[in-house]
C-alpha positions as CSV (number, residue, x, y, z in Angstrom):
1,X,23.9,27.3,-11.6
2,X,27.1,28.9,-10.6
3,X,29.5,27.3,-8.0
4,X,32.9,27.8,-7.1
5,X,34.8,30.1,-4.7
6,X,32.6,33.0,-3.4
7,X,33.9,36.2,-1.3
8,X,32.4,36.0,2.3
9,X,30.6,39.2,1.9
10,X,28.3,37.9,-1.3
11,X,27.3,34.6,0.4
12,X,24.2,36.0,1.6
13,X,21.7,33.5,-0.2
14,X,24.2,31.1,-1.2
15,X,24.1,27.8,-0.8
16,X,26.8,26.0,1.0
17,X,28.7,23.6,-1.0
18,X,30.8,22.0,2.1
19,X,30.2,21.5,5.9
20,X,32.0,24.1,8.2
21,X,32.3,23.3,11.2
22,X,35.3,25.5,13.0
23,X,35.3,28.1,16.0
24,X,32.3,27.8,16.9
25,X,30.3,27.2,13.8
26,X,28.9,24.2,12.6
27,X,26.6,24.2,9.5
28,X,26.1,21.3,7.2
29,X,26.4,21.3,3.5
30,X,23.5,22.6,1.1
31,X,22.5,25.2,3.9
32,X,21.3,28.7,2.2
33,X,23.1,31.1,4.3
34,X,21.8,33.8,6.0
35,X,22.8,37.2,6.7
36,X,23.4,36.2,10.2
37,X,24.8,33.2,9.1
38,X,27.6,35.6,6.8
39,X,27.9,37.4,9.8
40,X,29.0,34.0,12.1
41,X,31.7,32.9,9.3
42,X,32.9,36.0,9.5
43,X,33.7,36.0,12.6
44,X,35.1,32.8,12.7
45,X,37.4,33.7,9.9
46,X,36.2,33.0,7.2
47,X,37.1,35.1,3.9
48,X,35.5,33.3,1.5
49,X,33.6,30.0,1.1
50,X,32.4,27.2,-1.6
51,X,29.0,27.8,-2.8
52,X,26.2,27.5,-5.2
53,X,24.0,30.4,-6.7
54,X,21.0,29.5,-8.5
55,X,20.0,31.2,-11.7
56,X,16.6,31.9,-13.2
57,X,16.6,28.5,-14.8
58,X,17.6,26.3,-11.9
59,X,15.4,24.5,-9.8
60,X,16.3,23.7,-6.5
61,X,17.1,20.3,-5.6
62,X,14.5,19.4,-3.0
63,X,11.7,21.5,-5.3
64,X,12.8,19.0,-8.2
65,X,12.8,16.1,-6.5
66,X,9.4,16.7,-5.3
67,X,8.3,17.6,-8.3
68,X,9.4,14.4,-9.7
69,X,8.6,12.0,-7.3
70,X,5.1,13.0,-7.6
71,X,4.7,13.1,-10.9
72,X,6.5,8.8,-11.3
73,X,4.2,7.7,-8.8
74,X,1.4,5.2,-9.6
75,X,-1.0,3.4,-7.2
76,X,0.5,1.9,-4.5
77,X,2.8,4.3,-4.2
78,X,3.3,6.6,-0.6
79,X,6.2,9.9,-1.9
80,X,8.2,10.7,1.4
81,X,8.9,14.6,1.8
82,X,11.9,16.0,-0.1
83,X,15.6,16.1,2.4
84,X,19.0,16.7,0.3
85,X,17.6,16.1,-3.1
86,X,16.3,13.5,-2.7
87,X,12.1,12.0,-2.8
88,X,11.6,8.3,-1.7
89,X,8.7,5.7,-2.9
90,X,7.6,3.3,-0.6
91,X,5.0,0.5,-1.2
92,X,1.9,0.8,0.7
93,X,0.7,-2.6,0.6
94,X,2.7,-6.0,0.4
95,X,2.7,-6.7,-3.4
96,X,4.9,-6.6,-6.8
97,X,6.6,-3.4,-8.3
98,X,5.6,-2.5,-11.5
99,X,8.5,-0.4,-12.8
100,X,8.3,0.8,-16.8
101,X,12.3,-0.6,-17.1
102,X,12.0,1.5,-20.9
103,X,11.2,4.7,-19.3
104,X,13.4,4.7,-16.5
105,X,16.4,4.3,-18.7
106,X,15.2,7.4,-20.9
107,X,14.8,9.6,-18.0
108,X,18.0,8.7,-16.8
109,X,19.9,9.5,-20.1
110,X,17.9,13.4,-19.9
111,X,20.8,14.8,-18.0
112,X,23.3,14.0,-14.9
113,X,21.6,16.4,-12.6
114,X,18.2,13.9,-12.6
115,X,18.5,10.4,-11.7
116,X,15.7,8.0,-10.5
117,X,16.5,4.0,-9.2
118,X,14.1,1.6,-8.6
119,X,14.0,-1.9,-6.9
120,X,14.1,-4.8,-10.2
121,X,10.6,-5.0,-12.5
122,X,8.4,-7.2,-10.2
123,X,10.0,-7.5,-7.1
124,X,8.0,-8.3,-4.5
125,X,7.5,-5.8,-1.6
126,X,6.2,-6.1,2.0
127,X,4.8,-2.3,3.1
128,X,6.5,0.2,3.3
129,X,9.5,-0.9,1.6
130,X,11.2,1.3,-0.1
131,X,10.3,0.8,-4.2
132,X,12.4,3.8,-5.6
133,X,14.4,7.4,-5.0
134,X,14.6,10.2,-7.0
135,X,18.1,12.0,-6.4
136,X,19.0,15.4,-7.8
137,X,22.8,15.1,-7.9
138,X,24.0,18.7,-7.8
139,X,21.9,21.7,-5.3
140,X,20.2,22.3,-8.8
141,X,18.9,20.8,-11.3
142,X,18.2,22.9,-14.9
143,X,14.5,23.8,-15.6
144,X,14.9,22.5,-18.6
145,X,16.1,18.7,-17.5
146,X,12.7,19.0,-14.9
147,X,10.5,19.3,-17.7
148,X,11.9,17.2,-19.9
149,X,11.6,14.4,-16.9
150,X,7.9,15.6,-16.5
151,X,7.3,15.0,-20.1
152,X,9.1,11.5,-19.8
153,X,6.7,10.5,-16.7
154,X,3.5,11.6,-19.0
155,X,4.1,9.4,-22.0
156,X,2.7,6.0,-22.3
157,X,-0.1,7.4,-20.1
158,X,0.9,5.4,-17.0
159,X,2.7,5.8,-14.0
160,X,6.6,4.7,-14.0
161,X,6.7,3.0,-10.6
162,X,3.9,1.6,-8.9
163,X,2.7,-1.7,-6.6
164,X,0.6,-3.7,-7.6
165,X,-1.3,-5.2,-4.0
166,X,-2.0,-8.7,-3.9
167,X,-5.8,-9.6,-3.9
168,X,-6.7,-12.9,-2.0
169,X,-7.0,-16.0,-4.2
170,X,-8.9,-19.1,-3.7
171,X,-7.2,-21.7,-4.8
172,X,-7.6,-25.3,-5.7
173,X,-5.0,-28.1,-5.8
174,X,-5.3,-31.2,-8.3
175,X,-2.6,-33.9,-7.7
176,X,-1.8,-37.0,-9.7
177,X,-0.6,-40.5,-8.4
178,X,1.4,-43.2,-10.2
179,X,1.9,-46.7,-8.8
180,X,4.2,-45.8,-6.0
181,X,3.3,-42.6,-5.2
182,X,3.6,-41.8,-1.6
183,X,0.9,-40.2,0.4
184,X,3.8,-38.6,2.3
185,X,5.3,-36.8,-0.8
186,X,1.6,-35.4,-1.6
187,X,1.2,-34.2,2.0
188,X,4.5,-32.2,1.9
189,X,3.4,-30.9,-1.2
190,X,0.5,-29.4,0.3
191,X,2.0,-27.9,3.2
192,X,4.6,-26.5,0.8
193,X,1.9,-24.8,-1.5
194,X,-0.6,-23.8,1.3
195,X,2.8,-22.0,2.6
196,X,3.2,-20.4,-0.9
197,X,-0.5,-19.0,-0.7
198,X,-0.8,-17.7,2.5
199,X,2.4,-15.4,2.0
200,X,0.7,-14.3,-1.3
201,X,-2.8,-13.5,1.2
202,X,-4.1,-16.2,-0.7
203,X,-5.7,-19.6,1.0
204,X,-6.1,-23.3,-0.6
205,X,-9.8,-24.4,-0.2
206,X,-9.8,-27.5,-2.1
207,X,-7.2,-30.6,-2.9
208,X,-8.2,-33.4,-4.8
209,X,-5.5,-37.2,-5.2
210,X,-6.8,-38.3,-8.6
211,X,-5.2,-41.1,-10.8
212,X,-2.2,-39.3,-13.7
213,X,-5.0,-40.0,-16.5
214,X,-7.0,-36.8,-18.4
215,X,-10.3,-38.3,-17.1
216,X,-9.7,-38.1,-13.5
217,X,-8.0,-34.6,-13.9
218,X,-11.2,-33.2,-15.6
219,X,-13.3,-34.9,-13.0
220,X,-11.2,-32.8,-10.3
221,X,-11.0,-29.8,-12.0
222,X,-15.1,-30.2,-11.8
223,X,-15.4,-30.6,-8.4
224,X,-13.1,-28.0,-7.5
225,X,-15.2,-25.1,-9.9
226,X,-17.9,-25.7,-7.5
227,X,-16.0,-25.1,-4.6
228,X,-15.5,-21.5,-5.7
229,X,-12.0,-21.4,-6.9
230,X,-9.9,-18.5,-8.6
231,X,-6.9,-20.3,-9.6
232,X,-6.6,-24.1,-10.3
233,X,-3.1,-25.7,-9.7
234,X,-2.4,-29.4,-11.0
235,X,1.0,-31.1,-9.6
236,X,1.2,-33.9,-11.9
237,X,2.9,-36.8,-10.7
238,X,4.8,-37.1,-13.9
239,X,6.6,-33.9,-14.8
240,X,4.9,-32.6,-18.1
241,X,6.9,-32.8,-20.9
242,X,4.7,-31.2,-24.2
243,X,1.7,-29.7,-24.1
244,X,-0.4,-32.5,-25.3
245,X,0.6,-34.7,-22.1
246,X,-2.0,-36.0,-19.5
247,X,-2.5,-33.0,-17.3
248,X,-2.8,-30.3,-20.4
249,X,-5.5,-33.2,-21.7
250,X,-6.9,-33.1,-18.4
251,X,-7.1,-29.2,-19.1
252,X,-8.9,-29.3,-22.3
253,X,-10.9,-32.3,-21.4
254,X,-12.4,-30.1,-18.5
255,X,-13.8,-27.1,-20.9
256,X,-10.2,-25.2,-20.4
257,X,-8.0,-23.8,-22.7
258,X,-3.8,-24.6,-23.1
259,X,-2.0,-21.0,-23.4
260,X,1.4,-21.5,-23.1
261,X,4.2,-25.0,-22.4
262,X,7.8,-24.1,-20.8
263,X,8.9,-20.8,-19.9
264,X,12.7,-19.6,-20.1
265,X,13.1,-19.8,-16.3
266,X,15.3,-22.0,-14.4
267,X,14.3,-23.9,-11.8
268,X,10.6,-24.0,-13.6
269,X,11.3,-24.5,-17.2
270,X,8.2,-27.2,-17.2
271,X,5.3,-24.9,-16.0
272,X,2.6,-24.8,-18.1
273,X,-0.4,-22.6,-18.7
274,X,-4.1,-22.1,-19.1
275,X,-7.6,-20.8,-18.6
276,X,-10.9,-22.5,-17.5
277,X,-13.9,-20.2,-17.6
278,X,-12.1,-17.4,-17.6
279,X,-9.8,-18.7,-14.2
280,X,-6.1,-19.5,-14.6
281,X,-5.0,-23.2,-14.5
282,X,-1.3,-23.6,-13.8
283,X,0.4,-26.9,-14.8
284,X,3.4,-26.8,-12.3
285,X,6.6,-28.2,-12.7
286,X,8.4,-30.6,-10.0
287,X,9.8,-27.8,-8.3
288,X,7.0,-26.1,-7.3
289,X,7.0,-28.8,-4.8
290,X,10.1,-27.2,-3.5
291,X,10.2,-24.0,-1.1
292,X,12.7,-22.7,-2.8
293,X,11.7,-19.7,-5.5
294,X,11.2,-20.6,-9.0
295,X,9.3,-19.7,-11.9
296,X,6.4,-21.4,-10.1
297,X,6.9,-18.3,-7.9
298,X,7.5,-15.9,-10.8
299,X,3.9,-16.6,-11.9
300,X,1.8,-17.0,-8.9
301,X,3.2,-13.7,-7.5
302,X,1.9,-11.9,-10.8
303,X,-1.1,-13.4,-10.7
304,X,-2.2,-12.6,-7.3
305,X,-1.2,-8.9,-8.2
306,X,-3.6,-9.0,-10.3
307,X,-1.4,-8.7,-13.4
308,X,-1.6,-10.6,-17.3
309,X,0.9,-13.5,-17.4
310,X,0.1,-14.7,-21.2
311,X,2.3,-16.0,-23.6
312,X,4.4,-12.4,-24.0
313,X,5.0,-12.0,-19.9
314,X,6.6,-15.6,-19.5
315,X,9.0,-15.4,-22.8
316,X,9.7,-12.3,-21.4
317,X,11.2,-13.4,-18.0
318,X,14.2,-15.1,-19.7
319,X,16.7,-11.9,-18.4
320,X,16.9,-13.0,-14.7
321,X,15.5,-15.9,-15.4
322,X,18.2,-17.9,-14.0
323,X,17.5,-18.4,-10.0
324,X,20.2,-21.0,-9.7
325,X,22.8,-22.5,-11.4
326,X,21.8,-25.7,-13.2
């Protein structure tokens, strides 16, 4: 691309690097001028202007972008029309952004002309929120930095933004008493869990108040497999501290399976969790009983996206995995 100081009478086709707006004309920057539009700076007294000329191995701005924006865009994902160099995401459904964080960073290091940003790995989106934006910098970006993106954007064989939606969960709540536990402190935690559900499109359609013994876990769990459940959540009434503790006995006791004790996520650090016939069982730590987001939240919000959270997901959510200060 060639840009710099051109003579008024070889504008014709240019682009125009800065707004002019004097005696009568007023054209924005980035406008491809015209003969008649030569003709008006001429007249206004213009002798020579700032400008861009694309070569053969330029492509323009808004073509790039576009080109780009298409080719990141998973599932999920609505491309708004090119405007200044520039191609938005937005999420189409309420859900979590799946963002290849690897990828992004490569594409970004191609060359300065091509840059993409993109909300955090997994943060949550309502519809249409805006998930990413694709920005050519200059009016032109080389052919070969396009390709190279393109080829960037093919690897891995998946997309390098895209939402995951939330699916609607069914969802059953086991919760553990000790001599002294107050029926009021269960309750709350109810409301605050049903809370956490229905924002997720998700509904609670079982609760079982069982004595903080393996047996009486089991026995819940039971009951609440034939009441249809996708996820099972136990709130122990004593916080869990090693995964051979009452509630992950309870687990095992019922037919289930222990995956994974503690994650690197703070409030949370005590979650624990598991399978039973195939369905995920989380252990929850006290502060799921809280409103306020933790790594209770980190979790749930995966799994209602439909999205793995074994043993490599949670050691991987150390980096940002303090959500406030101990």
């Amino acid at each position: 691309m060639r840009f710099g100081e051109t003579p008024i009478e070889e504008a014709t086709g240019a682009i125009l690097a800065h707004s002019w707006r004097a005696n009568g004309v007023n054209f924005a920057k980035g406008r491809v001028l015209s003969g008649d539009d030569v003709a008006k700076l001429k007249a206004a007294g213009a002798e020579s202007i700032i400008a861009a000329r694309l070569d053969a191995e330029d492509v323009h701005e808004d073509e790039a972008a576009a080109t780009l924006a298409r080719a990141l865009a998973g599932e999920g994902i609505e491309v708004t029309a090119p405007f200044t160099g520039r191609c938005n995401h937005f999420a189409r459904d309420a859900g979590l952004a799946v963002v290849d964080h690897a990828r992004i960073d490569a594409l970004n290091e191609l060359d300065e002309s091509v840059t993409v940003a993109t909300l955090p790995p997994f943060a949550r989106v309502e519809p249409r929120q805006m998930v990413a934006t694709i920005k050519i910098i200059p009016y032109a970006a080389p052919r070969t930095a396009v390709q190279r993106a393109l080829d960037v954007a093919k690897e891995a064989n998946q997309p390098l933004v895209s939402v995951a939606p939330f699916k609607a969960m069914r969802a059953g709540l086991v919760q553990t008493r000790l001599p002294g536990t107050r029926d009021k402190v269960l309750d709350k935690a109810v409301g605050t869990t049903t809370k956490r559900l229905t924002s997720l499109g998700s509904i609670l359609v079982g609760e079982r108040r069982v004595a903080h013994q393996a047996e009486a876990i089991a026995g819940a769990l039971a009951e609440l497999k034939g009441e249809g459940c996708d996820i099972f959540l136990i709130a122990g009434a004593s916080a869990i501290v090693d995964r051979h503790d009452v509630v992950p006995a309870g687990i095992e006791e019922a037919g289930g399976e222990v995956i994974h004790f503690g994650m690197p996520v703070d409030p949370g650090n005590l979650l624990l969790t598991a399978r039973l016939d195939g369905k995920p069982v989380l252990g929850l730590p006290g502060c799921a009983k809280s409103p306020k987001y933790n790594g209770f939240d980190m979790v749930l919000e995966r799994l209602a996206a439909g999205l793995p959270v074994g043993r490599a997901e949670i050691v991987r959510m150390g980096a940002g995995g303090l959500l406030a200060e101990i």
